[in-house]
PATORKOL-655830 format. One line per field, with one value per residue (C-alpha): residue number from 0; residue in one letter; x, y, z. Coordinates in Angstrom, 1 decimal. Layout:
N
k NUM;...
r a;...
xx X;...
yy Y;...
zz Z;...
//
This chain:
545
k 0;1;2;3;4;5;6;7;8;9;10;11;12;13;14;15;16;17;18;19;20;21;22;23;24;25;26;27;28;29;30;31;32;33;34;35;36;37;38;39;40;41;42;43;44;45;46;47;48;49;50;51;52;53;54;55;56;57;58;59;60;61;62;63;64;65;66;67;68;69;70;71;72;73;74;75;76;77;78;79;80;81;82;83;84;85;86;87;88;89;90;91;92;93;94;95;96;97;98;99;100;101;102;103;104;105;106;107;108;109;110;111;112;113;114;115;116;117;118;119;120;121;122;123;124;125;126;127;128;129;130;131;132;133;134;135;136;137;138;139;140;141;142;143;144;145;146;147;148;149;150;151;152;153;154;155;156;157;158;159;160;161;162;163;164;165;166;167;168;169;170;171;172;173;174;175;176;177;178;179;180;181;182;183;184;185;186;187;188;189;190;191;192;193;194;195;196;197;198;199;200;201;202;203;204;205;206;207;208;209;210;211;212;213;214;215;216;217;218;219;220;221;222;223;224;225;226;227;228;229;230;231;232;233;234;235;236;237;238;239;240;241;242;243;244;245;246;247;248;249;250;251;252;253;254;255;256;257;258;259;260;261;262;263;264;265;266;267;268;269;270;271;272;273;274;275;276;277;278;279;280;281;282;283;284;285;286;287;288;289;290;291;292;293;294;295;296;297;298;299;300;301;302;303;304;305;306;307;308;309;310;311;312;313;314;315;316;317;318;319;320;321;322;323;324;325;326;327;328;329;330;331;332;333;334;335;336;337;338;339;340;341;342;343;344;345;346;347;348;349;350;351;352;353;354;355;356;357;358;359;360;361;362;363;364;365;366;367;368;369;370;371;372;373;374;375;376;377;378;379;380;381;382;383;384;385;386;387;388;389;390;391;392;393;394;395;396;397;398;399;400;401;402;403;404;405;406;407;408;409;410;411;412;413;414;415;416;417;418;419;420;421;422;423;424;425;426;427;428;429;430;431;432;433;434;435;436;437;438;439;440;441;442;443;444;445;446;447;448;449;450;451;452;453;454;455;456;457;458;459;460;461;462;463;464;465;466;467;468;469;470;471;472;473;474;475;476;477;478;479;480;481;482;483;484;485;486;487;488;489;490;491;492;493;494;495;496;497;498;499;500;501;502;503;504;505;506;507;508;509;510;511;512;513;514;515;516;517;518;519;520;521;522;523;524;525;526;527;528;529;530;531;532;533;534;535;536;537;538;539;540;541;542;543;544
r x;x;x;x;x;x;x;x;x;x;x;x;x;x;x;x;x;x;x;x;x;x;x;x;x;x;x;x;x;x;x;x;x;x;x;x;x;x;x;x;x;x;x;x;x;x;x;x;x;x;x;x;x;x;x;x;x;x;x;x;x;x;x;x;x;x;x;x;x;x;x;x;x;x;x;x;x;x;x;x;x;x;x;x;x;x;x;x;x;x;x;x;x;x;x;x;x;x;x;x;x;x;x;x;x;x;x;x;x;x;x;x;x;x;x;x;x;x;x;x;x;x;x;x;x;x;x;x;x;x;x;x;x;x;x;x;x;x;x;x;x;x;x;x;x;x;x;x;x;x;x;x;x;x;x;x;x;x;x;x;x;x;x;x;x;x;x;x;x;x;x;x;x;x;x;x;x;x;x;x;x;x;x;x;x;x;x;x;x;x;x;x;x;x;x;x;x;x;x;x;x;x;x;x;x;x;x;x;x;x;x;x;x;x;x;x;x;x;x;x;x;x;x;x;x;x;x;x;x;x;x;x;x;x;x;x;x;x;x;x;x;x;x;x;x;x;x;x;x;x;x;x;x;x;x;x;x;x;x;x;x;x;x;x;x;x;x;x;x;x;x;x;x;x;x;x;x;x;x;x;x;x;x;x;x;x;x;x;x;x;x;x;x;x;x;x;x;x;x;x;x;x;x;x;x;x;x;x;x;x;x;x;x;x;x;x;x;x;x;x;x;x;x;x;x;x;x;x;x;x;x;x;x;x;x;x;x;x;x;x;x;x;x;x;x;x;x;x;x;x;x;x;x;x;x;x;x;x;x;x;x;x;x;x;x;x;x;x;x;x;x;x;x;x;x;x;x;x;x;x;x;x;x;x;x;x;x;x;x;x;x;x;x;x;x;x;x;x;x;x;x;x;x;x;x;x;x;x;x;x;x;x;x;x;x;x;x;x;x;x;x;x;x;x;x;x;x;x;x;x;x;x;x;x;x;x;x;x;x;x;x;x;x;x;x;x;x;x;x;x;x;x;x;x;x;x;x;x;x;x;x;x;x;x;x;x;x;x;x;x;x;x;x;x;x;x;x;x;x;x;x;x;x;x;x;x;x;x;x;x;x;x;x;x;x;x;x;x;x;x;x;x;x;x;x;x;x;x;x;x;x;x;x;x;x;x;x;x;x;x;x;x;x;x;x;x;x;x;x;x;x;x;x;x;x;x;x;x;x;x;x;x;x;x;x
xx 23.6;27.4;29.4;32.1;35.6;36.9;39.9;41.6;44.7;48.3;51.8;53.2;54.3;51.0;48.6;47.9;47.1;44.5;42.7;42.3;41.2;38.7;37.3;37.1;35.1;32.9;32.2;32.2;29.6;25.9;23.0;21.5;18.2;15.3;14.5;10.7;7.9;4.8;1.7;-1.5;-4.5;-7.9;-10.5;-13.4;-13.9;-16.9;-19.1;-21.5;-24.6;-22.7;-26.3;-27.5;-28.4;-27.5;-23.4;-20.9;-17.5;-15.9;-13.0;-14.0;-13.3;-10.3;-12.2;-15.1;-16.4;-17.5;-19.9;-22.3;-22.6;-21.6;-19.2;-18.8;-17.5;-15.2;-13.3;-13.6;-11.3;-8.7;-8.0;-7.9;-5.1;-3.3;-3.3;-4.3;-1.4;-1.3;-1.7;2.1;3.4;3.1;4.8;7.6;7.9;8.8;11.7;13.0;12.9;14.8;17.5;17.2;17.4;20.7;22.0;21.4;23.2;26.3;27.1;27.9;31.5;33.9;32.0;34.9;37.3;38.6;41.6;43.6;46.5;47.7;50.8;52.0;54.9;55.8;59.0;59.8;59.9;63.6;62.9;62.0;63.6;64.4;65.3;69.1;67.9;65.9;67.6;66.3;63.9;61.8;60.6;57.3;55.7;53.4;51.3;48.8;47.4;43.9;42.5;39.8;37.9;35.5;33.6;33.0;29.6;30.3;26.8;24.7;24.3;24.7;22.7;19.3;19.7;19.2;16.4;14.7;15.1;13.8;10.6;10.5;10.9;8.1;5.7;5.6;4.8;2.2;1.1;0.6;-2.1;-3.5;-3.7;-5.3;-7.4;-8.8;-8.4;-10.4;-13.4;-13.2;-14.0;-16.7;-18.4;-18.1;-19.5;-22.6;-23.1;-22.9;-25.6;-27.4;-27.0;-28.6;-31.5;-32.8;-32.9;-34.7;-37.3;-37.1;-37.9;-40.9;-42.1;-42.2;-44.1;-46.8;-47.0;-47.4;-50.0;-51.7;-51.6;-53.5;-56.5;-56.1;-56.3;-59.2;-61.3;-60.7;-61.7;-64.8;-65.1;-65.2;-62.6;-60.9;-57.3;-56.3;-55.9;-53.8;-51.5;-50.6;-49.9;-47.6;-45.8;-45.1;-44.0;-41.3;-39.9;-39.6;-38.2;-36.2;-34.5;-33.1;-29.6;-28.8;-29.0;-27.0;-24.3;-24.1;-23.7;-21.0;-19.3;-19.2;-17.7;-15.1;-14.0;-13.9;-11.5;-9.2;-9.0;-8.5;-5.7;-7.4;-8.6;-12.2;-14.1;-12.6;-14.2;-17.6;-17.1;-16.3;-19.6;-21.8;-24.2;-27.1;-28.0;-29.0;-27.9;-25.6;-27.2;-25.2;-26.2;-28.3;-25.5;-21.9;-18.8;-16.7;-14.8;-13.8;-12.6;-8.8;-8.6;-8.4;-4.9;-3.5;-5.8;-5.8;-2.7;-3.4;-2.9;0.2;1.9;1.5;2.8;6.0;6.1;6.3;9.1;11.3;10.6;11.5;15.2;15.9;16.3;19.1;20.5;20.0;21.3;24.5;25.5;25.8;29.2;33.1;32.8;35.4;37.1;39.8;41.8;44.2;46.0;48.4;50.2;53.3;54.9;58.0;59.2;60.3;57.5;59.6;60.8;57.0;56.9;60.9;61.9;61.3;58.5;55.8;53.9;51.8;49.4;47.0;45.5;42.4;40.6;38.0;35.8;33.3;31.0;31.5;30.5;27.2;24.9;22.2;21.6;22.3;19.7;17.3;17.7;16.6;14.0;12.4;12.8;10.9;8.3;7.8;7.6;5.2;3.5;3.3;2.3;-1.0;-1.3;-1.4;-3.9;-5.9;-6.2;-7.1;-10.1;-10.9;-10.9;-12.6;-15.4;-15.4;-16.7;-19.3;-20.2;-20.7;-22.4;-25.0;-25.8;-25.3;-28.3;-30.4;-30.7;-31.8;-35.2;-35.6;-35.1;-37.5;-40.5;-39.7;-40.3;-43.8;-44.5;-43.4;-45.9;-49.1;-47.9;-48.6;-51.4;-52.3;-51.6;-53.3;-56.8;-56.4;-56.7;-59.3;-61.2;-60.1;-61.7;-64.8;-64.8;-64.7;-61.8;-60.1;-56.9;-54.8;-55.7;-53.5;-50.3;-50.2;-50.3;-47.6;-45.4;-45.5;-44.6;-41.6;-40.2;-40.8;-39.0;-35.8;-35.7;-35.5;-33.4;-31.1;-31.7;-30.4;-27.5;-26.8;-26.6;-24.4;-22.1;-22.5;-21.0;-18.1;-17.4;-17.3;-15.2;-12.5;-13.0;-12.0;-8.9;-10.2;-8.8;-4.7;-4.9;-5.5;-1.9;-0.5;2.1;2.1;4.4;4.7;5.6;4.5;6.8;7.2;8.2;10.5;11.8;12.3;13.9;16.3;17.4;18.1;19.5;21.6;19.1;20.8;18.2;16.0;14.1;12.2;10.5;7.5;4.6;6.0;4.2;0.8;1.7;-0.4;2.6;5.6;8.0;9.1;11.9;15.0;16.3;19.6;21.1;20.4;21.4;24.4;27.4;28.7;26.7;27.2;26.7;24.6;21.3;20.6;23.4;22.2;20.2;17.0;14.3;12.2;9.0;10.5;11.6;15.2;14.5
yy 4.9;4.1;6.3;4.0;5.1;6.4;4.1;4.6;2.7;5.0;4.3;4.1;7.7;9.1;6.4;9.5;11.9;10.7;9.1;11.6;14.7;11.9;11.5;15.0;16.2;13.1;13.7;17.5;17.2;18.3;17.5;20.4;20.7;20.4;17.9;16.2;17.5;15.4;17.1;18.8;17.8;20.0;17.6;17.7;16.7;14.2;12.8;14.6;11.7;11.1;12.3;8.9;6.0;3.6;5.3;4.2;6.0;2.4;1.3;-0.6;-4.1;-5.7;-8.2;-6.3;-8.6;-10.9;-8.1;-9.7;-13.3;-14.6;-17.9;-17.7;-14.4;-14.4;-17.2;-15.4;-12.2;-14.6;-16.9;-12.9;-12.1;-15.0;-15.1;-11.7;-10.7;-6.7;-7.0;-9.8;-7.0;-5.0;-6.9;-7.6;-3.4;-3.5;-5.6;-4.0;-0.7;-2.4;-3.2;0.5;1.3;-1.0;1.0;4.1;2.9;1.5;5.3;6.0;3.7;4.2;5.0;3.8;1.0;-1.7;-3.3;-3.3;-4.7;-4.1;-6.5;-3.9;-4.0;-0.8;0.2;3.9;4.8;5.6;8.7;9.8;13.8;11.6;8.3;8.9;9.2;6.0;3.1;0.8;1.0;-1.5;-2.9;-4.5;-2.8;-5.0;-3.3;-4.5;-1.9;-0.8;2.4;3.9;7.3;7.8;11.2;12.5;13.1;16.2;18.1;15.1;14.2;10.9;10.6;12.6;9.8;7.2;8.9;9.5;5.5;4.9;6.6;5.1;2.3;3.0;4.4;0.5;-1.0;1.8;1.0;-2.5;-2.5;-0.2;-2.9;-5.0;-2.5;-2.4;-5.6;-6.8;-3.9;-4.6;-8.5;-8.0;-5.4;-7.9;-10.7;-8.1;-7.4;-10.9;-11.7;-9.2;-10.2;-13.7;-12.1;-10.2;-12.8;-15.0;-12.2;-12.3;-16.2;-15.4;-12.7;-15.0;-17.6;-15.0;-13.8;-17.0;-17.8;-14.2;-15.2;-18.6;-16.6;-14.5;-16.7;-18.6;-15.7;-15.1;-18.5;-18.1;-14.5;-12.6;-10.6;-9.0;-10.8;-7.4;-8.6;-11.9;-9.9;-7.4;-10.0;-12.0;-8.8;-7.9;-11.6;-11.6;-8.1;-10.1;-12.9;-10.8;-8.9;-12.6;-13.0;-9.2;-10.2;-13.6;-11.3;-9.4;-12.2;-14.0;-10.7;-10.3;-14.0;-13.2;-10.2;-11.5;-15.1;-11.7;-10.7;-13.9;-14.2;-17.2;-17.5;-16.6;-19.7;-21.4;-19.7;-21.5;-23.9;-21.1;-19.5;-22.0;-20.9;-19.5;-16.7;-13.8;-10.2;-9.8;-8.3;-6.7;-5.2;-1.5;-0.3;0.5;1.3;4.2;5.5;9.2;11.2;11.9;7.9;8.4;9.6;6.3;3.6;4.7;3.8;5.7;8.8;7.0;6.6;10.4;11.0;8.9;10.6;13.9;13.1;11.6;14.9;16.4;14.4;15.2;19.2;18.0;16.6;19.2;22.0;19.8;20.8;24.2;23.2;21.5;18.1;16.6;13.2;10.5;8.6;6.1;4.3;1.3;-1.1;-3.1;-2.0;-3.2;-4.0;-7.5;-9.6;-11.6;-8.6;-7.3;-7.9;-7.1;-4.8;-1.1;-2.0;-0.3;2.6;4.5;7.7;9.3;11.8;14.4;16.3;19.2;19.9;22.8;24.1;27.5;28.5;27.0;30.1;29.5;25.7;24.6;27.3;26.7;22.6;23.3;25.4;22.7;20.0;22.3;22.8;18.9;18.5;21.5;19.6;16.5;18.6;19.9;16.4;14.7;17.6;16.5;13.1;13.4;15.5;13.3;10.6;12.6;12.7;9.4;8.0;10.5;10.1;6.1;6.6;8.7;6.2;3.3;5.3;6.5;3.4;1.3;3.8;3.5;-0.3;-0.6;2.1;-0.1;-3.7;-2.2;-1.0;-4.4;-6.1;-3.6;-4.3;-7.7;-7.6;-5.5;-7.7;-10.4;-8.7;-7.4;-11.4;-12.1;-9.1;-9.6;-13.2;-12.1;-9.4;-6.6;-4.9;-4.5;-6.3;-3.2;-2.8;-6.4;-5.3;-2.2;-4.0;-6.8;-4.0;-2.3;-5.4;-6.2;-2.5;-2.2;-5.7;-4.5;-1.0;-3.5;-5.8;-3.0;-0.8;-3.6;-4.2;-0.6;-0.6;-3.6;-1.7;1.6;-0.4;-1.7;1.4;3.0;0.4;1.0;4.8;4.3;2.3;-1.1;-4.6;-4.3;-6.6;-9.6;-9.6;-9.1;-12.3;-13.5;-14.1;-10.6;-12.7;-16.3;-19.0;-20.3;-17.4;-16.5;-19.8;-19.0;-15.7;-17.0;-19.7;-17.0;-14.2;-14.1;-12.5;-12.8;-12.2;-10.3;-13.7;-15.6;-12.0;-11.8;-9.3;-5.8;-3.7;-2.3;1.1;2.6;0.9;2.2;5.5;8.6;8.4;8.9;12.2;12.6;14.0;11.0;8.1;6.7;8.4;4.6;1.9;-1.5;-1.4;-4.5;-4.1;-7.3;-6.3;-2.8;-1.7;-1.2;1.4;0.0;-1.5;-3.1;-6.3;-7.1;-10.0
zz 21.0;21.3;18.2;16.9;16.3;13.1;11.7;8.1;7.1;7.8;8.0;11.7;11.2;10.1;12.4;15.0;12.6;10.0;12.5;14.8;11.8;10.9;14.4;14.6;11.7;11.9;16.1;15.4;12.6;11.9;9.9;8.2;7.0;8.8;11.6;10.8;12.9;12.3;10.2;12.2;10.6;11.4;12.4;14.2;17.8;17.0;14.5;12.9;13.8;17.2;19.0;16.9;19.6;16.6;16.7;19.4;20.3;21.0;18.8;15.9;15.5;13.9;11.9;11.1;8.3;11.2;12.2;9.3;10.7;7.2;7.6;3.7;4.1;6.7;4.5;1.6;3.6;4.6;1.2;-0.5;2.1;1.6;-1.9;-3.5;-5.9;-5.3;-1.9;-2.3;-4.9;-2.0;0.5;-1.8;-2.1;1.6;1.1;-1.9;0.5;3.5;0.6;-0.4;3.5;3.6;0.1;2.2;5.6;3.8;2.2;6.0;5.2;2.7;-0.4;-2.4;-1.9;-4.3;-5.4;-8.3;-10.4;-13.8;-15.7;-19.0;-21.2;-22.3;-25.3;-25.8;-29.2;-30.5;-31.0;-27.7;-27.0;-23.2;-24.4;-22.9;-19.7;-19.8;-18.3;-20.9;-24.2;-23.0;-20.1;-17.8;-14.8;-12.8;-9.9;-6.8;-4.9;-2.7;-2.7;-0.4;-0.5;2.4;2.2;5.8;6.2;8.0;7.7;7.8;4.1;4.0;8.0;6.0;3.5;5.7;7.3;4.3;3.1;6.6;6.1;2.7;4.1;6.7;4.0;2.0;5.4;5.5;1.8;2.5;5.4;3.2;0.8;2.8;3.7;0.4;-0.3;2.4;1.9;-1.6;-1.4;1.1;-1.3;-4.1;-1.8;-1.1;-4.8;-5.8;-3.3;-3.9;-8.1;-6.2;-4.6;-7.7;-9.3;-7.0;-7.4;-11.0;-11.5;-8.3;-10.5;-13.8;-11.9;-10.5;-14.2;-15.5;-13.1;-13.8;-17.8;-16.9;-15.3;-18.5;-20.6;-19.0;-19.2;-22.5;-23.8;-21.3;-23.4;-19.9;-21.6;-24.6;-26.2;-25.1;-21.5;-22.6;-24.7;-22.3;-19.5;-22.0;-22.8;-19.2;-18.3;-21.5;-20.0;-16.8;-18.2;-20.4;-17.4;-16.2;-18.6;-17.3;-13.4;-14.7;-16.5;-13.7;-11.4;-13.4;-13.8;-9.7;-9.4;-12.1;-9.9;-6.7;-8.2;-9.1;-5.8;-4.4;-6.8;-9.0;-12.6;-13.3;-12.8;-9.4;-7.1;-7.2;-4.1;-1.7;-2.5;-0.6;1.7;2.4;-0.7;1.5;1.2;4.6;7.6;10.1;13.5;13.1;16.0;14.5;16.6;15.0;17.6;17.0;14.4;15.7;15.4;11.9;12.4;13.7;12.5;8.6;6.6;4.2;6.3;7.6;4.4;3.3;6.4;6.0;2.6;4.3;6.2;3.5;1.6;5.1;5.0;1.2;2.3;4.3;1.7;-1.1;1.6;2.0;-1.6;0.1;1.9;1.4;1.4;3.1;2.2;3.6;0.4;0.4;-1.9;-1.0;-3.1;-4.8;-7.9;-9.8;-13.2;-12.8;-11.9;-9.4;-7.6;-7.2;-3.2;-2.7;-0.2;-1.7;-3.8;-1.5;-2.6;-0.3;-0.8;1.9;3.3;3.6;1.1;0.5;-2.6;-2.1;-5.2;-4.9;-8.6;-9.1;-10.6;-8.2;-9.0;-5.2;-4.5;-6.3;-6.1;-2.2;-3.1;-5.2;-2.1;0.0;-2.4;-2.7;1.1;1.1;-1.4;0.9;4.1;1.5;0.5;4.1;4.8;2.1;2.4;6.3;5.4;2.5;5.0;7.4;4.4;3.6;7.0;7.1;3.8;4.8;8.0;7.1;4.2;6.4;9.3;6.3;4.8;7.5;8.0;4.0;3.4;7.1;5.1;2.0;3.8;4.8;0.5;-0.5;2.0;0.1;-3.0;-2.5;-1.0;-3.8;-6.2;-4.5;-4.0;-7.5;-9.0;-7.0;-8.0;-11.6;-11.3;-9.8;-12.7;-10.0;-12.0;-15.1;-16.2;-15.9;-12.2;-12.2;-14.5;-12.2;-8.9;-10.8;-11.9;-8.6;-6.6;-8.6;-8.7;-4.7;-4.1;-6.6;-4.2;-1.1;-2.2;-3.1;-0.6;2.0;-0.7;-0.2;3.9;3.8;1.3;3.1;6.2;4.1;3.0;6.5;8.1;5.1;5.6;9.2;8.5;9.5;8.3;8.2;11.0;9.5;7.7;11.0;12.0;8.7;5.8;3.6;0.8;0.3;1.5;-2.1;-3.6;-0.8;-1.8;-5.5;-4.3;-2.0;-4.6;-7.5;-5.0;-1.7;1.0;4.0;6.9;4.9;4.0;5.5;6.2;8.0;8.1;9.7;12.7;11.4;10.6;12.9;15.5;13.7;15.0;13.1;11.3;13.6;12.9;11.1;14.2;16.8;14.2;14.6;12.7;12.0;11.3;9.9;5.9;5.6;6.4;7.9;10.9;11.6;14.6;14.2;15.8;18.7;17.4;13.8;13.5;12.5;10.2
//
């Protein structure tokens, strides 16, 4: 990119000179520190089930929630990403990081320029020891002037700023898929547990009514004195514990609904008409698509953001070694003064001051030092942490894919025990009836049938979860944001009305991060740039806006 000239205000006499000392130490200039290489991560060429028929290396699917059929669901995702309130905290961190970005850029200009003016009356005191010399006791002085100091960024210090707000910047965009990919894992989950919360107690009231029925036969026999009161007694104290069990699943239940109106951003109680539909734990297809591990890398934002973190640590050397060297500035000060207010822009009444100047920290006693050897510790501390969190990731989708594999042979072994244990308890009232058996052969086989269907119920809860959980350890769901508003329109509203914004609003949603570049290094930005934000170039693949 084009570097733009250097030009400071001079006199005729002086216009070659500052100009051209400027141009040179700004063209002949470095950035030191550091340039930003990008993290290796150790991970494994394939999954550890990849010999699994059910397992495919294709890339997942952007909407991934529509993998369980579910209508209610699929809505569900898209009211959450429109209205969840973390998930718009995050969006509005991205635009308080481009303003940060355009704090960062303007630094490149003249970091100080104003103007002034003053209006005093001064009288010197009689007893001045130079009052003789003094044309009069008392008199005004009025003054307008400008002044200007622009520090040369000569070894890159204000350059490693901008790259480290530009991978700050980077890291929110990165932090808000990753809010949605939370966001949408987390309101599927909660749809599957309040299902589930359904289910169980669908069972619950069955059970009651089969326990009812097994106290009538009970009871019959024990006014027919086939039997003890024993038998009645028993079968009323299993049907209370079953009926007992039913304001714990209803808790539950309401407690699920309470958290999913959070994440779609509405007071508990509102949600109840988007939760029509059929009451059934989701089902998804046995096969899953996970692609391979390296993926991880690109499609998790997560990763992303530690990444971006890493680099910004990266830039922030640069800047502490800077400290190490003379600073070089431009100053300037132009103006009017006289002490007759009607004379103030006569001929003569110019004042003029310019030209360079060094400052260089020479005594510091090791604080320059050791303030660089704390930045590299932090980005050394980043490079660990992005390390980390890859093979934490790496864990998390394997942890979630074995579940997902082993719980389809349990729940499919448990479907075949629920299926005896009613036909169990079925043969066990009609020998009970016949006086083939005891009453406790009949609180067993009761027992047993409502324990197996809880272990199903939840064991298919469990595989739908386990799938959540896998498509959020492999990065899915940021998508959905994509081409949309970052920030609701009506708050961008409110904003724009309290606070100038310029072309940062009406801001829509960013490139997934997955799509977005490395911080340009210090030493290919552009020396000059313009100091608003909303005017300076930016790197292929981000939107201007």
């Amino acid at each position: 990119m084009r570097r733009r000239s250097f030009k400071a205000f001079a006199t005729s006499k002086q216009k070659g000179a500052f100009p051209a000392l400027g141009l040179a130490l700004a063209l002949g200039g470095c950035a030191v520190g550091p340039d930003f290489n990008p993290p290796e991560a150790a991970l494994q060429d394939n999954w550890i089930e990849k010999g699994d028929k059910r397992v495919a290396n294709k890339e997942i699917k952007s909407d991934w929630w529509r993998t369980f059929h579910d209508p209610t669901l699929d809505r569900l995702v898209h009211l959450a990403a429109e209205q969840n309130l973390p998930v718009q905290i995050a969006g509005l961190r991205i635009l308080e990081a481009r303003a940060q970005l355009g704090i960062a850029i303007g630094q490149l200009f003249p970091q100080d320029q104003g103007g002034s003016g003053a209006a005093t009356w001064n009288k010197i005191s009689e007893q001045a020891a130079n009052k003789a010399n003094l044309p009069k006791h008392a008199f005004g002085d009025f003054s307008i002037g400008f002044d200007a100091t622009w520090e040369i960024d000569f070894w890159g210090r204000y350059r490693r700023g901008v790259e480290a707000a530009d991978a700050s910047m980077m890291r929110t965009i990165a932090d808000y898929d990753n809010a949605l990919v939370s966001l949408t894992a987390e309101v599927a989950r909660t749809y599957v547990t309040i299902r589930t919360f359904e289910v169980l107690l669908e069972i619950a009231q069955e059970n009651v009514r089969l326990q009812k029925d097994g106290l009538q036969i009970a009871e019959a026999r024990f006014r027919a004195g086939a039997t003890s009161e024993l038998d009645v007694a028993q079968q009323k104290a299993l049907l209370q514990n079953t009926i007992a069990s039913i304001p714990e699943l209803q808790t539950g239940l309401q407690q699920a609904k309470n958290a999913l109106s959070v994440l779609l951003g509405q007071p508990p109680g509102g949600i109840e008409k988007c939760l029509h539909g059929a009451q059934k734990i989701p089902s998804a297809s046995p096969r899953v698509s996970v692609g391979v591990p390296a993926e991880l890398l690109r499609r998790r934002p997560d990763i992303r953001a530690a990444e971006m973190n890493a680099a910004a640590e990266s830039a922030r050397i640069g800047i502490a070694e800077s400290d190490l060297y003379p600073r070089f500035f431009l100053f300037g000060d132009i103006g009017v003064q006289a002490s007759d207010l009607g004379k103030i822009f006569a001929p003569g009444s110019l004042f003029l001051t310019a030209g360079p100047s060094f400052r260089w920290s020479i005594l510091n006693y090791g604080r320059i030092a050791n303030n660089i050897r704390a930045q590299d510790a932090r980005l050394q501390q980043a490079l660990v942490n992005y390390q980390d969190i890859v093979i934490k990731a790496a864990r998390e989708a394997e942890d979630a894919l074995i579940a997902f594999l082993k719980g389809q042979q349990r729940a499919a072994a448990l479907q075949k025990s629920v299926e005896a244990a009613q036909r169990a308890v079925e043969l066990s009232f009609i020998q009970y009836r016949e006086g083939a058996e005891n009453f406790q052969r009949v609180l067993d086989a009761q027992t047993r049938l409502l324990d197996e269907r809880n272990r199903l119920a939840e064991t298919r809860s469990s595989i739908a979860t386990n799938l959540v959980a896998l498509y959020k350890a492999l990065g899915g769901g940021w998508e959905i944001g994509h081409g949309k508003p970052i920030v609701p329109e009506v708050m961008q509203a409110g904003m724009m009305n309290r606070t100038d914004w310029g072309n940062l609003l009406p801001a829509q949603t960013p490139p997934p991060a997955a799509n977005l570049p490395l911080p340009t290094p210090a030493g290919e930005t552009p020396l000059l740039l313009p100091p608003d934000y909303e005017a300076a170039p930016m790197p292929p693949g981000r939107p201007a806006n």
